[in-house]
C-alpha positions as a LaTeX table, in Angstrom:
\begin{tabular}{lrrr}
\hline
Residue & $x$ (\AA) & $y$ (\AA) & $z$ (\AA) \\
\hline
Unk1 & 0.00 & 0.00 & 0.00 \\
Unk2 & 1.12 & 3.51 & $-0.74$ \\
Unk3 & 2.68 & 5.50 & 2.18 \\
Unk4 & 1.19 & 8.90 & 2.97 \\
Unk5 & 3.66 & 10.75 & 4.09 \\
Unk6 & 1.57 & 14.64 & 4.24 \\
Unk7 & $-2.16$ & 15.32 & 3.60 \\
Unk8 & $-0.85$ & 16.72 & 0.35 \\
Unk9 & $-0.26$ & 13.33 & $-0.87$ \\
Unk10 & $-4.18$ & 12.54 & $-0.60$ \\
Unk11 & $-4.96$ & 14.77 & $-3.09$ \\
Unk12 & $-6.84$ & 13.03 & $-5.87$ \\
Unk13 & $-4.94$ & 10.99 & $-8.25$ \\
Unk14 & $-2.10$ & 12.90 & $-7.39$ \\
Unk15 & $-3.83$ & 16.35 & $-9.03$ \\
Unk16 & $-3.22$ & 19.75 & $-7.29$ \\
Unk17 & $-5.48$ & 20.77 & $-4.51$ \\
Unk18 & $-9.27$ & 21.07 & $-6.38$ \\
Unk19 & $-9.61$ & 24.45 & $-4.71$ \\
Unk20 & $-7.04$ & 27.13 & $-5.03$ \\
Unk21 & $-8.11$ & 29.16 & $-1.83$ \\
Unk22 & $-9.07$ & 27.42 & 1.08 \\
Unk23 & $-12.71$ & 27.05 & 1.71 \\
Unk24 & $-13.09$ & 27.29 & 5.14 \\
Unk25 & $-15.48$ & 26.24 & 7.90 \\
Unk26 & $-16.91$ & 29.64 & 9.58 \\
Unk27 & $-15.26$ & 32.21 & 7.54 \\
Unk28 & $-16.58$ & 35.53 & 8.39 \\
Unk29 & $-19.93$ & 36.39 & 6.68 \\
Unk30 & $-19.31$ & 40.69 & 6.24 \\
Unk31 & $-22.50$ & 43.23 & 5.44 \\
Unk32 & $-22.09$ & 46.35 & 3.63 \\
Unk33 & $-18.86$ & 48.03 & 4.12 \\
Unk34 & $-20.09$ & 51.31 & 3.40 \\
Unk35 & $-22.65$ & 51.44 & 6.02 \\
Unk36 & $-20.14$ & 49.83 & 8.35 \\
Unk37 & $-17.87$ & 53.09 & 7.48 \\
Unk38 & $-20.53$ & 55.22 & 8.09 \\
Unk39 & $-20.91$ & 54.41 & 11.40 \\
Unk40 & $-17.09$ & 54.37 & 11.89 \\
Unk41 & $-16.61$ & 57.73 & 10.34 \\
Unk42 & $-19.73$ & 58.49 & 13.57 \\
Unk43 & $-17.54$ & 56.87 & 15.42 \\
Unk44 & $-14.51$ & 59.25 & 15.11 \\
Unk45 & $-16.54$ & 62.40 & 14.93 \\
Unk46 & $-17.92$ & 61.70 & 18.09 \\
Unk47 & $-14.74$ & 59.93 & 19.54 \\
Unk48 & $-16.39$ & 57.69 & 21.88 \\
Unk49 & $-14.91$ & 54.46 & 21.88 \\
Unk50 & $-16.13$ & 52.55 & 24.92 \\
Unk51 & $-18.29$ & 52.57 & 28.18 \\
Unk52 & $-21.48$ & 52.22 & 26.26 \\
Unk53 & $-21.69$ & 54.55 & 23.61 \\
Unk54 & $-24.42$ & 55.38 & 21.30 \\
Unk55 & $-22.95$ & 52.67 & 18.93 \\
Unk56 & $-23.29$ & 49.83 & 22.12 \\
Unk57 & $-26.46$ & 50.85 & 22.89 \\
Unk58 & $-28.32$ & 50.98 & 19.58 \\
Unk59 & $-27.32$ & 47.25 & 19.44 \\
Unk60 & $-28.14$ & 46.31 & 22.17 \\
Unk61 & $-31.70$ & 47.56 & 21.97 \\
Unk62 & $-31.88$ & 46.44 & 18.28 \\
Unk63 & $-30.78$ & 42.85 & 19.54 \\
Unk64 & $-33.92$ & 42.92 & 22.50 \\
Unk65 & $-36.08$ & 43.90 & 19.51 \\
Unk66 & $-34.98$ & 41.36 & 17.52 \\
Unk67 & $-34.83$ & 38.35 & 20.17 \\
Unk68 & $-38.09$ & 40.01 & 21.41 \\
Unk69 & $-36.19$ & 39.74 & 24.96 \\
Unk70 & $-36.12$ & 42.40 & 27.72 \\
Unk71 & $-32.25$ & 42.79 & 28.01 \\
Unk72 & $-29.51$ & 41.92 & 25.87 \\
Unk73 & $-26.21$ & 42.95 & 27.15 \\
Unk74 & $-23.07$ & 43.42 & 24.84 \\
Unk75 & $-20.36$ & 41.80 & 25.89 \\
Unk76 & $-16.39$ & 42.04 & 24.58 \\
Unk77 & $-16.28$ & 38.30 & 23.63 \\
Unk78 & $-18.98$ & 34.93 & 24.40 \\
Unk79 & $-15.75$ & 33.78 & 26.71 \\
Unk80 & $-16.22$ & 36.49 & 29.50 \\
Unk81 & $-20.21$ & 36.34 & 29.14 \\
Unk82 & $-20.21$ & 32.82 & 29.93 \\
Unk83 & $-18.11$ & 33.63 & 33.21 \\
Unk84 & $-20.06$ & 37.03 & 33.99 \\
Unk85 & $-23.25$ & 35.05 & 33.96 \\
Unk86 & $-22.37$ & 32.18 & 35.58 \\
Unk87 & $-20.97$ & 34.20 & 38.53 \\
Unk88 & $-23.92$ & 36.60 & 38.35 \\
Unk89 & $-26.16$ & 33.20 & 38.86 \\
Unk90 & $-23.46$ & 32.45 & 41.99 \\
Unk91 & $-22.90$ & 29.01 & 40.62 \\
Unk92 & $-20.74$ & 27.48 & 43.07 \\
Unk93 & $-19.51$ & 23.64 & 43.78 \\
Unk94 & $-20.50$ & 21.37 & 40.72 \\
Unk95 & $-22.08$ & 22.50 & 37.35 \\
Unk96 & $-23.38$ & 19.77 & 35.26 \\
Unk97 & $-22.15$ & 20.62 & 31.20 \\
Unk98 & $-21.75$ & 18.41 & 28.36 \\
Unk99 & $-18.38$ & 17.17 & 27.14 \\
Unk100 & $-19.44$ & 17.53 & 23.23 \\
Unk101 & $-19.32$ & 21.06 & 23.20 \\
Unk102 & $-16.38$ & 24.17 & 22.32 \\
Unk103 & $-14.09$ & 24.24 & 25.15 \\
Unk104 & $-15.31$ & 27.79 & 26.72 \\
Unk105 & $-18.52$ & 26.19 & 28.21 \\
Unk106 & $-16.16$ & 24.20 & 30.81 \\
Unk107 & $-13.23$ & 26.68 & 31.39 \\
Unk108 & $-15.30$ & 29.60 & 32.22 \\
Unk109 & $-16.73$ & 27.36 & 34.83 \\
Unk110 & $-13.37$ & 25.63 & 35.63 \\
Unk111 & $-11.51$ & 29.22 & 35.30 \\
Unk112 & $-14.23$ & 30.56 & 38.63 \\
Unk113 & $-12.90$ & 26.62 & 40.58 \\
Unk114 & $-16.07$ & 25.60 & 40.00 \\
Unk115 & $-16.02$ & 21.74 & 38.79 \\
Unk116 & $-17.42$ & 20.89 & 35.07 \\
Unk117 & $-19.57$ & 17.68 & 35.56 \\
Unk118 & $-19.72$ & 16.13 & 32.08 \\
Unk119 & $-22.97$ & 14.19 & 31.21 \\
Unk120 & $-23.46$ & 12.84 & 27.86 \\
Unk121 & $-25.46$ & 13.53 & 25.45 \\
Unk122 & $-28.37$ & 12.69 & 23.00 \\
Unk123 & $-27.37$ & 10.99 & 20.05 \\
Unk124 & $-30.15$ & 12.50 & 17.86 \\
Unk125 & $-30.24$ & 16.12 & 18.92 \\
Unk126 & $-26.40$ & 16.22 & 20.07 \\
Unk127 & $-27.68$ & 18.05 & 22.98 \\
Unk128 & $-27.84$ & 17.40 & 26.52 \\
Unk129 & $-29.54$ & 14.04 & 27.60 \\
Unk130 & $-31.46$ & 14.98 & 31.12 \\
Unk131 & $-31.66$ & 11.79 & 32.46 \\
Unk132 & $-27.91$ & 11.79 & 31.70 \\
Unk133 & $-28.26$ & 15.20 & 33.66 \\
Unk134 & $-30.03$ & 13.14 & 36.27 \\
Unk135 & $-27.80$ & 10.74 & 37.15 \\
Unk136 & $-24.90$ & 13.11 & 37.93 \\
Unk137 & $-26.82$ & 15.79 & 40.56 \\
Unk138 & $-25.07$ & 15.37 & 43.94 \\
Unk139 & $-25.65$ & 17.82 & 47.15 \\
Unk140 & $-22.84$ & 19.72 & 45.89 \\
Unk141 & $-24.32$ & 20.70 & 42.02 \\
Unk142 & $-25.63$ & 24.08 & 41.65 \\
Unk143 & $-26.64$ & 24.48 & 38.36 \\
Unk144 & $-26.65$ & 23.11 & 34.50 \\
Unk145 & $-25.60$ & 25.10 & 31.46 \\
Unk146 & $-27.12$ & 23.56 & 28.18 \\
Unk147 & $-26.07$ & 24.16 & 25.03 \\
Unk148 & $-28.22$ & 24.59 & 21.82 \\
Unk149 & $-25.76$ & 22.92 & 19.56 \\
Unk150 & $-25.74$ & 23.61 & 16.23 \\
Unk151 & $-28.38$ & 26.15 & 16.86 \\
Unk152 & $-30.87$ & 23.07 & 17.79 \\
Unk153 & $-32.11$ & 23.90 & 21.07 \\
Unk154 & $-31.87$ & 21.48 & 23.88 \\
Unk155 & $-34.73$ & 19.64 & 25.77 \\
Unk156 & $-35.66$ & 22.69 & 27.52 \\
Unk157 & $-38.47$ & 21.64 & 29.29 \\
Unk158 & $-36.76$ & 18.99 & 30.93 \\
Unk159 & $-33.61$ & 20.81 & 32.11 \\
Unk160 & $-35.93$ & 23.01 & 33.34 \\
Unk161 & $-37.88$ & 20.98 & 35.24 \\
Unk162 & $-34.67$ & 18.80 & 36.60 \\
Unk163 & $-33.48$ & 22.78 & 37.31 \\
Unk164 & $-36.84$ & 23.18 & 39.83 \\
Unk165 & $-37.17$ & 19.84 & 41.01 \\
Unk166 & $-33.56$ & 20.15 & 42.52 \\
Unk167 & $-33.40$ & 23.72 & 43.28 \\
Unk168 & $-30.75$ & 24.35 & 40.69 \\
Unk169 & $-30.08$ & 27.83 & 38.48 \\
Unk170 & $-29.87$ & 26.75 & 34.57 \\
Unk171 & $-28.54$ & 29.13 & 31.98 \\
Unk172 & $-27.91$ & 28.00 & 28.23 \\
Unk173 & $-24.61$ & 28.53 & 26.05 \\
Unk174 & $-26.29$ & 29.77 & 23.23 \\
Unk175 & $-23.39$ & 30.56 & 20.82 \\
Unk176 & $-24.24$ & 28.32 & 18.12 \\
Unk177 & $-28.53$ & 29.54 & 18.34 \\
Unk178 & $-28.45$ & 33.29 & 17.39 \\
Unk179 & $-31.93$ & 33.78 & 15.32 \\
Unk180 & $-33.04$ & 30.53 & 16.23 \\
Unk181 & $-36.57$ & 29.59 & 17.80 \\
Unk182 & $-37.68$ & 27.11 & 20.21 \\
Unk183 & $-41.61$ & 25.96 & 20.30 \\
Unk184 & $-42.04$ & 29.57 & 18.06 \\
Unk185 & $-40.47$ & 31.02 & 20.68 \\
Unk186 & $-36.86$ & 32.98 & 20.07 \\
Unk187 & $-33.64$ & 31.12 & 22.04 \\
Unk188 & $-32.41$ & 34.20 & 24.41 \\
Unk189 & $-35.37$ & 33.47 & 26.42 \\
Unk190 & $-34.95$ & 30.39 & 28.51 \\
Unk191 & $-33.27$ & 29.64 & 31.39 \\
Unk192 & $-32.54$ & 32.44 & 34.00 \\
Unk193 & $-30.08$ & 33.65 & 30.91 \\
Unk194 & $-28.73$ & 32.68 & 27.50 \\
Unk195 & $-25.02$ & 33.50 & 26.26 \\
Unk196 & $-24.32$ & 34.24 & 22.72 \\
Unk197 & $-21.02$ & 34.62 & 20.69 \\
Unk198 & $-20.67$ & 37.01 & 17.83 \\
Unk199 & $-17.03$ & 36.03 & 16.80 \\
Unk200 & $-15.92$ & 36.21 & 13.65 \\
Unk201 & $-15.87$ & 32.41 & 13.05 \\
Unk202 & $-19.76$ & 33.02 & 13.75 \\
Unk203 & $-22.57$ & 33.45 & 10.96 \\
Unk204 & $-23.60$ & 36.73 & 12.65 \\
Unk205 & $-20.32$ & 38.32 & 14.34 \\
Unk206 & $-18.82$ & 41.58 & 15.42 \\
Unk207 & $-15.35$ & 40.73 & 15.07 \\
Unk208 & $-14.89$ & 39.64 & 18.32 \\
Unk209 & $-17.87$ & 39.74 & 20.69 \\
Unk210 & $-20.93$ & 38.18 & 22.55 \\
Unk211 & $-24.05$ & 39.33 & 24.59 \\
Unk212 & $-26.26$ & 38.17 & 27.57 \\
Unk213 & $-29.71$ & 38.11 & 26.80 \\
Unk214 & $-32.33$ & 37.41 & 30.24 \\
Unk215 & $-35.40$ & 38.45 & 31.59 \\
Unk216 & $-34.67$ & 38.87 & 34.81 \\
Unk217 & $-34.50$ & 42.76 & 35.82 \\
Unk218 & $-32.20$ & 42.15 & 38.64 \\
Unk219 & $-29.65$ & 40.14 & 36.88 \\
Unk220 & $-29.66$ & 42.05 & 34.50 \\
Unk221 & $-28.54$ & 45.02 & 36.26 \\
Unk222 & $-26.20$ & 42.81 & 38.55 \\
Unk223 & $-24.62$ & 41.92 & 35.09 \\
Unk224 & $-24.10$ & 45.53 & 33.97 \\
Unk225 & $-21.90$ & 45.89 & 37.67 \\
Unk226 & $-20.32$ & 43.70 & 36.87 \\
Unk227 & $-19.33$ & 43.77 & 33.33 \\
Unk228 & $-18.06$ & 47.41 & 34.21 \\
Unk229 & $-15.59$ & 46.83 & 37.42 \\
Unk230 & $-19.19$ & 47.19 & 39.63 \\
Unk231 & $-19.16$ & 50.83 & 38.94 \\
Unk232 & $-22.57$ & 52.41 & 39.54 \\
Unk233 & $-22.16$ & 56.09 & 38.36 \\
Unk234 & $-18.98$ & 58.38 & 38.68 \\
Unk235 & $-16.54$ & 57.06 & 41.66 \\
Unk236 & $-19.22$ & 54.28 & 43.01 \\
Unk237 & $-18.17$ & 50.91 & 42.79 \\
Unk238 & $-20.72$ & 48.95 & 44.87 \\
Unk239 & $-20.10$ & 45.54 & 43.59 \\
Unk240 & $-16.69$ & 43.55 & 42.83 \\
Unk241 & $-16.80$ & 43.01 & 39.11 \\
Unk242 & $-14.19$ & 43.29 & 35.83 \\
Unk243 & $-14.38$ & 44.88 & 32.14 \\
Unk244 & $-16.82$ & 42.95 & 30.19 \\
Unk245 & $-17.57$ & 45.45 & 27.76 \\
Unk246 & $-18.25$ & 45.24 & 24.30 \\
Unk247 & $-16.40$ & 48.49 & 22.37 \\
Unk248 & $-18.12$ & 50.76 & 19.80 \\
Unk249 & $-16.62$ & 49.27 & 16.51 \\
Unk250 & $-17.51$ & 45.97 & 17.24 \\
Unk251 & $-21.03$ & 47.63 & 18.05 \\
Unk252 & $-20.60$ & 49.31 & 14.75 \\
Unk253 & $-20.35$ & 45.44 & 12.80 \\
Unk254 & $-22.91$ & 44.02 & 14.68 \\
Unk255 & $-24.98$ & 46.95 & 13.85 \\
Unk256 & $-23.86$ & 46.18 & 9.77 \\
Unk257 & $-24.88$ & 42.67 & 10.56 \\
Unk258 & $-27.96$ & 42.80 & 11.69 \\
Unk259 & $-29.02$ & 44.98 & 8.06 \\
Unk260 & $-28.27$ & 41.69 & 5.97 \\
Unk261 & $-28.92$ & 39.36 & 8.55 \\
Unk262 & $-31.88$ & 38.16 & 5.94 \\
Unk263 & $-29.22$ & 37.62 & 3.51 \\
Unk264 & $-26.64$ & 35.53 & 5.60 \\
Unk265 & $-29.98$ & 33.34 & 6.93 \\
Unk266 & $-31.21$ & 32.85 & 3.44 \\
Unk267 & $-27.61$ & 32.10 & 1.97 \\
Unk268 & $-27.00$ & 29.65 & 4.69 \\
Unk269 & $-30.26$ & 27.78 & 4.37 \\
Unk270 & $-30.55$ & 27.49 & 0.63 \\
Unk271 & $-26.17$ & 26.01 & 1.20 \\
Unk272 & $-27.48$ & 23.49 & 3.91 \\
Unk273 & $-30.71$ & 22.72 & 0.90 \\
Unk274 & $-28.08$ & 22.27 & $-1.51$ \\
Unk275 & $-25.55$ & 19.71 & 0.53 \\
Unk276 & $-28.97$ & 17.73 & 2.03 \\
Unk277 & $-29.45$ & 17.00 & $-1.75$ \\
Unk278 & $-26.52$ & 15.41 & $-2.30$ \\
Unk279 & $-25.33$ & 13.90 & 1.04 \\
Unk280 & $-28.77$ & 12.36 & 1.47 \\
Unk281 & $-27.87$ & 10.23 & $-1.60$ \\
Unk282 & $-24.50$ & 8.49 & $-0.36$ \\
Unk283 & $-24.81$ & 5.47 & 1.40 \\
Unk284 & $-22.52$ & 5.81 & 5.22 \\
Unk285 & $-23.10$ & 9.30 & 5.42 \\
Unk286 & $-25.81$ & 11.64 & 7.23 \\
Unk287 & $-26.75$ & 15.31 & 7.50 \\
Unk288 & $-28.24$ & 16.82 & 10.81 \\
Unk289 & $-31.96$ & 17.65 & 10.22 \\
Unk290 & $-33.10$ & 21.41 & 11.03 \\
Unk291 & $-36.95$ & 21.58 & 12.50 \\
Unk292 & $-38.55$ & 23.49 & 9.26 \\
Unk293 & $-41.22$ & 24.85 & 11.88 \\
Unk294 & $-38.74$ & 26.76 & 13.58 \\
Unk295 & $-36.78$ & 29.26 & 12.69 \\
Unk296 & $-33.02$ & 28.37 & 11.98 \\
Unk297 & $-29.13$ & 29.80 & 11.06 \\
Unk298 & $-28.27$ & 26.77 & 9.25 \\
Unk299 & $-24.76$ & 27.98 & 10.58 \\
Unk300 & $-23.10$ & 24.52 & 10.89 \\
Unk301 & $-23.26$ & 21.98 & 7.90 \\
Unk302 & $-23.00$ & 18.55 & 10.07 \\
Unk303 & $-22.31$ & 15.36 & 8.36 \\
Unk304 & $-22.04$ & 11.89 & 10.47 \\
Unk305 & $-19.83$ & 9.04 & 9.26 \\
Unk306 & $-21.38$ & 5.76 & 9.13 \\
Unk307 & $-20.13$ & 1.77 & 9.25 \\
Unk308 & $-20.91$ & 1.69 & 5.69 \\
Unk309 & $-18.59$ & 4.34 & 4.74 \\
Unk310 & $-15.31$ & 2.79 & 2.89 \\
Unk311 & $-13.36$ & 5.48 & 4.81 \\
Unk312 & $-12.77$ & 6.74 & 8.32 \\
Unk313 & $-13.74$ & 10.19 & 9.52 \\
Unk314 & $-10.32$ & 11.23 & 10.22 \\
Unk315 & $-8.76$ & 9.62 & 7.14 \\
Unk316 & $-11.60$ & 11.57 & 4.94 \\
Unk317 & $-11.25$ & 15.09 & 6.96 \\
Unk318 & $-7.49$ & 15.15 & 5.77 \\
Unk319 & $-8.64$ & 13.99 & 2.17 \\
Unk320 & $-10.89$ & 17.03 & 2.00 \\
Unk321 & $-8.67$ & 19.47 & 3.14 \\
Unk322 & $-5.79$ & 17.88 & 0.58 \\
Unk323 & $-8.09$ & 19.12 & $-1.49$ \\
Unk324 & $-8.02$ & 22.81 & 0.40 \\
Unk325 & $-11.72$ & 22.17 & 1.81 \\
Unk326 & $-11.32$ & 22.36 & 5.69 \\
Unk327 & $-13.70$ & 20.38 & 7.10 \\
Unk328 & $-13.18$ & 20.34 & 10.65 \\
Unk329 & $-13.88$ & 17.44 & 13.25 \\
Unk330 & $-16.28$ & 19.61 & 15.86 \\
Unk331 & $-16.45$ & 18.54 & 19.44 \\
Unk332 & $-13.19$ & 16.08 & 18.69 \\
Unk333 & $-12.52$ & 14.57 & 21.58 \\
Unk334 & $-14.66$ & 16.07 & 23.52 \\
Unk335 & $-13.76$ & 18.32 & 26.64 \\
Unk336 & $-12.87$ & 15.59 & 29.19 \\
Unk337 & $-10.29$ & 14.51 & 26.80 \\
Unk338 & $-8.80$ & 17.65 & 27.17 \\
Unk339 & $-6.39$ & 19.53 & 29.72 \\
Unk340 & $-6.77$ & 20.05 & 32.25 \\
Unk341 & $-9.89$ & 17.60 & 32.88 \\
Unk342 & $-8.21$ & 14.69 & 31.19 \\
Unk343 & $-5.89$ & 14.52 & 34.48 \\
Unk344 & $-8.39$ & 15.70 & 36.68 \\
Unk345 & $-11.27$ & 13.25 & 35.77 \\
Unk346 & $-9.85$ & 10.25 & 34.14 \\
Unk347 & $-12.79$ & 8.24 & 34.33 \\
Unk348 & $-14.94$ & 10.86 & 32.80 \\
Unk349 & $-15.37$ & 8.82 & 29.09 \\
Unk350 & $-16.99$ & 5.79 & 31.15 \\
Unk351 & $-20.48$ & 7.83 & 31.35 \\
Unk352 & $-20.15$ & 9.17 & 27.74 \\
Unk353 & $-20.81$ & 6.47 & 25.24 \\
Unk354 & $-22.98$ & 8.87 & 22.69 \\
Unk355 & $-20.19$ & 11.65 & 23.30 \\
Unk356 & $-17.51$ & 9.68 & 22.16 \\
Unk357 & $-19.96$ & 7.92 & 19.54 \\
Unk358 & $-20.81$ & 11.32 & 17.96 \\
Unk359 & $-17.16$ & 13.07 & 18.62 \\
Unk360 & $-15.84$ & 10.50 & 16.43 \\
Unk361 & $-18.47$ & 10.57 & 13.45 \\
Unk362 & $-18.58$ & 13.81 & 13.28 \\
Unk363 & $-17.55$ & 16.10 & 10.08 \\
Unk364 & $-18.25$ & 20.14 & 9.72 \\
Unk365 & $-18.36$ & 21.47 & 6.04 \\
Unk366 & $-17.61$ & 25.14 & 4.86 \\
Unk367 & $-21.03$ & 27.17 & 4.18 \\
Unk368 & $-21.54$ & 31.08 & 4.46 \\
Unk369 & $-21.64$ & 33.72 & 1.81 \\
Unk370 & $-18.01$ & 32.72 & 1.08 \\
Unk371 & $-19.10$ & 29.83 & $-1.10$ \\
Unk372 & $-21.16$ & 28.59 & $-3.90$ \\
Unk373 & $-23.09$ & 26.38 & $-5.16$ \\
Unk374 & $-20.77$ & 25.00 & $-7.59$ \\
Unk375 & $-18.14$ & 24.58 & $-5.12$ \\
Unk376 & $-20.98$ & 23.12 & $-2.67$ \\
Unk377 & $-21.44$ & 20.43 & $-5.85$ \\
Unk378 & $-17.96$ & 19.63 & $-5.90$ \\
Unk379 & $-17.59$ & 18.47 & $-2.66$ \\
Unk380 & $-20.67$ & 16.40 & $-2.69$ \\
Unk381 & $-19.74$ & 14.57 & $-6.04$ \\
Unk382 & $-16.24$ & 14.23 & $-4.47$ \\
Unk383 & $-17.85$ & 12.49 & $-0.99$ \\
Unk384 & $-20.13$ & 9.97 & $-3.16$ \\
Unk385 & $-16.88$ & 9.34 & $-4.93$ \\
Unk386 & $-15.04$ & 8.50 & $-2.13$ \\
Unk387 & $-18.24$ & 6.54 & $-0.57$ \\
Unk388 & $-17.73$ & 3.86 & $-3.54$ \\
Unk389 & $-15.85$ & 0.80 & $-1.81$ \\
Unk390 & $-13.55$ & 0.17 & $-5.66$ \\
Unk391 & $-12.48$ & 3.75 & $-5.80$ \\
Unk392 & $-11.44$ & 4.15 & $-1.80$ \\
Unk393 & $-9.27$ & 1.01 & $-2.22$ \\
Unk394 & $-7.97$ & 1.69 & $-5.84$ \\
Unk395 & $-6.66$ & 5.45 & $-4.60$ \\
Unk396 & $-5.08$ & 3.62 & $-1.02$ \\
Unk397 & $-7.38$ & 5.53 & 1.33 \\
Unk398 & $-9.36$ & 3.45 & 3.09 \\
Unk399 & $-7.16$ & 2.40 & 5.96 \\
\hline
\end{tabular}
């Protein structure tokens, strides 16, 4: 059998790379640059660059408007949200997350010495299984974050329940569900908060950037302490509290972002129509269904690996970016197979089966306004290539 010896070398009967600029997964989706100037140039004039200028707060009450939420609180990056809520909520002890999720959800938590229980989750939904949840609530857990993965929202009514039956605070990592519904009702509303990300990897971003988005009155205005060192006018601090805040030009590119925010949504769903076409024809491979009564970002194109694929996830994630399409392997391993929880909770994988069942199936495909359909055709005539048993073995891939 051939030797590999780089990921160059699985390029297709030796050709050069099929793309000659990488097509990426979560390349940054960008509105009009002239109205983004505009409110740059307003920027200048007015030079007011932080501490919630005009810029800040037009988002933020475009954001309530469009979540159709009470508060919605800019926030410098999802990252520091995550931790500003989750102290705001005084979570404390043992917080019950899932593994199969970005890393963030579990450091912000681990970051405050508060342990990350992992439970696993639900094959189908790739969201948090609540009896899963269940099973791992000890006198010392004070809360559960779910996450809406993919921008799928999680069994909400069950978390919530498990959260009241035990006394718990829940809050949802929301950073894949921006413009996303649950039961024709807009994520940013559950839980006592939701946390979004608007980074640039991000359908909707603002370079760098995230929000909090509750209806709770007082957290909210605990949240504004302490996103701003706790300050409560001119020279009163009354709460401990650090610099959360999200600066006027990244205000200024959300602001740009919400006017095409139709045209990212429609570009990403009629990309997701156009893969489902093709990758619902290959044998061994799978495409995550979005609920067509909700409303959805198609922001993640997720394909699952089957047995009856001739070729292993791994082994076809470094064929396709040979071929410069970076697919990525998203949650791979999962967070307890990372540092530092790897060390700290060894064991961790033995109450995970789906996790690591799903981590290692898992493939995420470029979309966004950054390509088209004929490069969306390419890679799906290249995957039902590489699905045919003869070809895999005649071109030395399949082991």
């Amino acid at each position: 059998m051939k030797k590999i010896k780089n990921k160059h070398d699985l390029a297709i009967n030796g050709a050069p790379p099929a793309f000659e600029q990488s097509l990426h997964v979560g390349k940054p989706n960008i509105g009009s640059r002239e109205k983004f100037l505009q409110h740059v140039n307003a920027i200048f004039d007015r030079k007011w660059f932080s501490n919630h200028g005009p810029e800040v707060q037009a988002f933020e009450k475009r954001l309530s408007q469009h979540l159709d939420v009470k508060h919605c609180i800019a926030m410098c990056n999802g990252t520091v949200a995550l931790e500003i809520a989750i102290r705001a909520l005084g979570l404390t002890g043992e917080v019950i997350v899932p593994s199969y999720t970005f890393v963030a959800t579990a450091h912000a938590l681990q970051w405050q010495e508060i342990t990350p229980v992992f439970a696993d989750i639900d094959p189908k939904t790739h969201t948090l299984d609540p009896e899963s949840v269940r099973s791992l609530i000890t006198p010392k857990t004070t809360g559960i974050i779910g996450v809406h993965l993919w921008g799928r929202p999680c069994d909400v009514a069950s978390l919530q329940q498990l959260a009241d039956e035990y006394g718990l605070q829940l809050m949802f990592d929301a950073a894949h569900a921006f413009s996303c519904s649950h039961q024709g009702e807009m994520i940013a509303n559950f839980g006592r908060c939701e946390v979004f990300s608007f980074h640039a990897t991000k359908f909707f971003n603002t370079f760098e950037g995230g929000m909090i988005a509750t209806n709770d009155d007082e957290l909210a205005q605990q949240i504004r302490l302490m996103q701003n060192f706790g300050f409560a006018g001119n020279d009163n601090v009354i709460y401990p509290g650090t610099n959360g805040k999200m600066n006027e030009l990244s205000a200024a590119m959300g602001l740009t972002g919400l006017d095409s925010l139709d045209s990212f949504l429609s570009t990403n769903k009629q990309n997701y129509l156009n893969y489902k076409k093709g990758i619902e024809q290959i044998s061994g491979l799978s495409i995550i269904e979005y609920d067509e009564a909700e409303q959805n970002n198609f922001q993640y194109i997720v394909v699952e690996t089957e047995d009856a694929f001739p070729i292993k996830r791994d082994r076809l994630v470094d064929i396709l970016q040979a071929e410069n399409i970076l697919a990525r392997k998203y949650f791979w391993p999962g967070c307890h197979k990372m540092e530092p929880y790897r060390s700290l909770y060894p064991h961790a994988g033995l109450l995970l089966p789906e996790t690591r069942r799903v981590a290692e199936r898992v493939i995420v495909l470029p979309t966004g306004t950054a390509i088209d359909k004929k490069s969306i055709n390419f890679i799906v005539e290249l995957l039902a290539k590489l699905s045919e048993v003869s070809f895999a073995e005649n071109i030395n891939l399949a082991s």
